[in-house]
SEMAR-730234 format. One record per residue: residue in three letters; x, z, y negated of N, C-alpha, C in turn. Coordinates in Angstrom, 3 decimals, m for minus. Layout:
! SEMAR-730234
[rec Ala; [X; Z; Y]; [X; Z; Y]; [X; Z; Y]]
...
END
This chain:
! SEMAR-730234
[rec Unk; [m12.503; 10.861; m17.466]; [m11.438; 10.478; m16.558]; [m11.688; 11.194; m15.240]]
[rec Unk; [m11.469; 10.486; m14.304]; [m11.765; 11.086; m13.105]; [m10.477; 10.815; m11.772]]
[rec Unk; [m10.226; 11.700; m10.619]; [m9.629; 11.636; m9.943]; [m10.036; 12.179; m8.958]]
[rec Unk; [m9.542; 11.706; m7.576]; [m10.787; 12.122; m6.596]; [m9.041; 12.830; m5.679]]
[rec Unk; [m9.812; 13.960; m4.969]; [m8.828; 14.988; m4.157]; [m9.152; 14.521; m2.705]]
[rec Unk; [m7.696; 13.834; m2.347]; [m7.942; 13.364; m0.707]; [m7.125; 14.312; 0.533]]
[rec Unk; [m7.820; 14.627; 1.738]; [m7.540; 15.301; 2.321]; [m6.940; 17.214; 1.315]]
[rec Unk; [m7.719; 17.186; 0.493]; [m7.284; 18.486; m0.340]; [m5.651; 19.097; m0.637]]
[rec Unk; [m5.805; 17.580; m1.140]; [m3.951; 17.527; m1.883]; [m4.176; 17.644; m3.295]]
[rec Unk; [m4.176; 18.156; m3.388]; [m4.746; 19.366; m4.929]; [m3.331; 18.911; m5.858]]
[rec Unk; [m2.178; 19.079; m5.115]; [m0.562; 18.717; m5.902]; [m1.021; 17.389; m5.891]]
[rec Unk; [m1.159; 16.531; m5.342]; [m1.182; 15.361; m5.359]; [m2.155; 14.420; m6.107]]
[rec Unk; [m3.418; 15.087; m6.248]; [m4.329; 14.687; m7.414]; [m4.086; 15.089; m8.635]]
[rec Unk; [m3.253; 16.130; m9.363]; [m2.837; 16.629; m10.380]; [m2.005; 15.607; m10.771]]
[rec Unk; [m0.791; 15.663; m10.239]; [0.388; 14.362; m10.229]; [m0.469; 13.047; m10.808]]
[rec Unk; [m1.341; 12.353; m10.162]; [m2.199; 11.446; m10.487]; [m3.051; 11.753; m11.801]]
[rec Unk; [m3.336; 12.617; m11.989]; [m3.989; 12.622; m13.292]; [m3.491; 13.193; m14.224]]
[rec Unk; [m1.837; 13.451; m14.388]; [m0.914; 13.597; m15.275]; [m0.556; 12.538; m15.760]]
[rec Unk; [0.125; 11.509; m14.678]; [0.329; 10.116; m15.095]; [m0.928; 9.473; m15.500]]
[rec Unk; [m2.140; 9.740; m15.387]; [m3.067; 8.633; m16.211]; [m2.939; 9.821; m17.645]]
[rec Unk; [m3.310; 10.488; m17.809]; [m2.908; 11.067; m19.129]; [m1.900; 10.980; m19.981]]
[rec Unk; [m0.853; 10.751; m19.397]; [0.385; 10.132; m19.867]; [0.116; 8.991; m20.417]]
[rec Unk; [m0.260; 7.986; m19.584]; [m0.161; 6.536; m19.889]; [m1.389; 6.266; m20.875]]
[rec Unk; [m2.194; 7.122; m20.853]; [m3.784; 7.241; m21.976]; [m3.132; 7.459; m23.571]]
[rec Unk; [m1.748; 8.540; m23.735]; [m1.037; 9.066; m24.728]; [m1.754; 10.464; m25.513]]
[rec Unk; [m2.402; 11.018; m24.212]; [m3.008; 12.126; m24.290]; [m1.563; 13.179; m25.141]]
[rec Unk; [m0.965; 13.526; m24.290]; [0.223; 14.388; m24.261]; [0.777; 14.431; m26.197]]
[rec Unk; [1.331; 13.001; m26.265]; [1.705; 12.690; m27.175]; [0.446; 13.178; m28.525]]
[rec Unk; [m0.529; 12.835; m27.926]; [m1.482; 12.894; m29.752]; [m1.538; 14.702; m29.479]]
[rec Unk; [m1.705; 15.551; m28.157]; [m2.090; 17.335; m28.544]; [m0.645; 17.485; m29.148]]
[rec Unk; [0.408; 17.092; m29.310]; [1.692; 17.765; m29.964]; [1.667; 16.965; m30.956]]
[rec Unk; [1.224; 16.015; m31.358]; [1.249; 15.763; m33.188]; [m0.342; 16.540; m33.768]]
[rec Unk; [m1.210; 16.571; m33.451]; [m2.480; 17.678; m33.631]; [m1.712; 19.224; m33.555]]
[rec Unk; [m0.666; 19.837; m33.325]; [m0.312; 21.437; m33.003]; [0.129; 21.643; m35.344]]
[rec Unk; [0.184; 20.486; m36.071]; [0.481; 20.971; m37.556]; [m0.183; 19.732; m37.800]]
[rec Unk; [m0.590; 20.240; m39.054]; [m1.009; 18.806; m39.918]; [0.106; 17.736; m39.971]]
[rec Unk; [m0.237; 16.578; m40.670]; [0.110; 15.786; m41.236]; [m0.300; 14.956; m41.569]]
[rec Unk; [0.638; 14.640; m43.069]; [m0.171; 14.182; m44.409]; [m0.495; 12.700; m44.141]]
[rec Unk; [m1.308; 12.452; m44.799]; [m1.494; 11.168; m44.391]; [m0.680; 10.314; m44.746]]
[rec Unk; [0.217; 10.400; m46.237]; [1.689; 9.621; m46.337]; [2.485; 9.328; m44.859]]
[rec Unk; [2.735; 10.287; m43.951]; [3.625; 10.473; m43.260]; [3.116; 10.268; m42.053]]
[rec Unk; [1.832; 10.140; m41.540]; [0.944; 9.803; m40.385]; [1.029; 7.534; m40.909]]
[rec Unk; [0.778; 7.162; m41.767]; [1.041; 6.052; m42.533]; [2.590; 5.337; m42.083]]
[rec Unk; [3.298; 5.931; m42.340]; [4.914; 5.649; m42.726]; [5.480; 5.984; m40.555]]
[rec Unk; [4.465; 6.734; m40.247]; [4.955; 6.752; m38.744]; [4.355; 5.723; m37.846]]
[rec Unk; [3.039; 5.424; m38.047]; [2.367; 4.269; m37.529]; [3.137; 3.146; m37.632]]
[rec Unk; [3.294; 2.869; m39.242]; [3.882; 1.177; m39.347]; [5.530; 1.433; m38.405]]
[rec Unk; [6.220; 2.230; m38.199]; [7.167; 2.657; m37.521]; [7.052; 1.695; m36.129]]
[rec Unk; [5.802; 2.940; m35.479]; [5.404; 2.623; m34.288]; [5.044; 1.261; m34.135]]
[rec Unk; [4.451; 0.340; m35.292]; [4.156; m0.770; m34.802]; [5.374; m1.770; m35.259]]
[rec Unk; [6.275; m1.580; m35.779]; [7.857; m2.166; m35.934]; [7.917; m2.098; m34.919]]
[rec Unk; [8.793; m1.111; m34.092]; [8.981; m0.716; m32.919]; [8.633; m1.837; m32.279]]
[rec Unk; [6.920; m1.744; m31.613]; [6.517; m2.474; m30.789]; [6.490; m4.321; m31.146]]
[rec Unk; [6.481; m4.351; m31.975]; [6.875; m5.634; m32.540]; [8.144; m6.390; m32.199]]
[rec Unk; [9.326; m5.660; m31.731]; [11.046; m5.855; m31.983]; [10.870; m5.614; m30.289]]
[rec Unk; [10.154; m4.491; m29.976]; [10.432; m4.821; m28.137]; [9.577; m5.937; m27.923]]
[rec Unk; [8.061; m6.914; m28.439]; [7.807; m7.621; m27.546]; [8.473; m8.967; m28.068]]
[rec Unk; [9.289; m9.017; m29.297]; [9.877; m10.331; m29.404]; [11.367; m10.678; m28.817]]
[rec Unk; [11.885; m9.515; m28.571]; [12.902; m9.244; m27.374]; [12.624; m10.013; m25.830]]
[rec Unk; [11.127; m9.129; m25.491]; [11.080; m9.347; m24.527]; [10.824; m11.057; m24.361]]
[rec Unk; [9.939; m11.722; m25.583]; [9.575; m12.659; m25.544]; [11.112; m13.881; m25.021]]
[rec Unk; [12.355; m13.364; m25.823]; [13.482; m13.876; m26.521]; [13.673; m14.187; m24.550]]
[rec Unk; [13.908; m13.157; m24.021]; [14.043; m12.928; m22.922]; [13.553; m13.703; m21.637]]
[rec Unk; [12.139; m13.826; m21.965]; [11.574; m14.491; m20.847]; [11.686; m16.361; m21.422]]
[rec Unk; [12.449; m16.440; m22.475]; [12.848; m17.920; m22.860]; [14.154; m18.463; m22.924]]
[rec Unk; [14.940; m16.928; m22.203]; [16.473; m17.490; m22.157]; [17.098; m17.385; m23.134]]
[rec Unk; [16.501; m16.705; m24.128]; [17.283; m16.985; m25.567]; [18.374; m15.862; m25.260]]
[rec Unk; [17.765; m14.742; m24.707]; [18.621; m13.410; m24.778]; [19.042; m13.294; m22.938]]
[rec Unk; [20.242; m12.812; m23.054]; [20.482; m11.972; m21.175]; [19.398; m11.690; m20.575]]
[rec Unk; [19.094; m11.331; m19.691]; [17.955; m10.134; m19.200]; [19.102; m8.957; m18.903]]
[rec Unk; [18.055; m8.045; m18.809]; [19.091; m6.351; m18.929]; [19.388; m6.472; m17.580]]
[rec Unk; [20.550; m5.871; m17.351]; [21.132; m5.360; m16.222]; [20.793; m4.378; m15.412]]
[rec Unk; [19.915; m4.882; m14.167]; [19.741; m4.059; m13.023]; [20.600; m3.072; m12.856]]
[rec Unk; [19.997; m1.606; m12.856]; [20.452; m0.330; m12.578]; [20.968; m0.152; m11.225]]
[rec Unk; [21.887; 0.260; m10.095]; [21.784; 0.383; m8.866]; [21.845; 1.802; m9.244]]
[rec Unk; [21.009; 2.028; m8.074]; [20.584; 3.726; m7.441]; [21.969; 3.695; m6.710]]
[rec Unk; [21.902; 5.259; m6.866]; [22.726; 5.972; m6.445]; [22.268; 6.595; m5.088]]
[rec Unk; [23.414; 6.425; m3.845]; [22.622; 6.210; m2.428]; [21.793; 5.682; m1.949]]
[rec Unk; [21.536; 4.390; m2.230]; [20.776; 3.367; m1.424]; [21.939; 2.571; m0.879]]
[rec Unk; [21.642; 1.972; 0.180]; [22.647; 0.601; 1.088]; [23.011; 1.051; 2.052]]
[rec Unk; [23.590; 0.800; 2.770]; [24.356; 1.374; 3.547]; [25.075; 2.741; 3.349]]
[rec Unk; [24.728; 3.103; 4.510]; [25.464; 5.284; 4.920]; [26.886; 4.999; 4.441]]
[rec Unk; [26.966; 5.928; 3.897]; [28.420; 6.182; 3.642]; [29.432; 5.218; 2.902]]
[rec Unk; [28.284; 4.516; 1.903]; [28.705; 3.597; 1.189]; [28.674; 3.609; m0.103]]
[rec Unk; [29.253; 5.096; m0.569]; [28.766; 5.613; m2.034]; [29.816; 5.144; m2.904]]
[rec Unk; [30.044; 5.551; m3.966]; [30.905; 4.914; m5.270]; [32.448; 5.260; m4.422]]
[rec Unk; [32.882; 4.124; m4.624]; [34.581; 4.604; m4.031]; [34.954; 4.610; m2.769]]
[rec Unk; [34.115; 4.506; m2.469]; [34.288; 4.545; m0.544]; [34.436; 3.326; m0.419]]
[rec Unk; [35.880; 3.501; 0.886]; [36.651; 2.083; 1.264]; [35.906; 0.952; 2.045]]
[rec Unk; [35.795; m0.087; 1.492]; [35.066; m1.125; 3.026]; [35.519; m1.181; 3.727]]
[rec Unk; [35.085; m1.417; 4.834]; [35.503; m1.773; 6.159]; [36.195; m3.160; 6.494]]
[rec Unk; [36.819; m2.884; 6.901]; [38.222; m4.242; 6.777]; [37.502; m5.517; 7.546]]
[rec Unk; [37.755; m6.809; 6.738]; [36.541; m7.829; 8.070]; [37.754; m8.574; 8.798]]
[rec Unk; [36.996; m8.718; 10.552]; [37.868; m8.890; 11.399]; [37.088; m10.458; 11.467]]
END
């Protein structure tokens, strides 16, 4: 894996090659490697993991066919207009 350091942003190439390690599932496999486990239970966590992923992509599938809602857009907190945070009065239209 490689990452290249621009203008010697040293924070900024780290950051970058945290998130590809992340998304590789580096992180995740050194903290199940810190104790054994049995292979019963390495077995019984996989088929888990692939339930799991099974139920989110037929969701998602359900989803992109209308069967299901789509999820509800999050709004950020302080974006839009200044001084237009939770509770604050509108401005009266003339």
């Amino acid at each position: 894996m490689q990452v290249l350091v621009r203008d010697n942003n040293v924070e900024q190439a780290l950051r970058v090659l945290k998130k590809k390690l992340q998304r590789e599932g580096v992180f995740r496999e050194m903290k199940q490697r810190r104790e054994f486990e049995k292979p019963s239970e390495r077995r019984a966590r996989e088929k888990a993991e692939a339930v799991r992923r099974a139920k989110k992509a037929a969701r998602k599938q359900a989803q992109r066919e209308g069967l299901l809602p789509a999820p509800k857009r999050k709004v950020p907190v302080g974006r839009g207009r200044p001084g237009a945070g939770a509770g604050a009065p509108r401005p009266a239209a003339v």
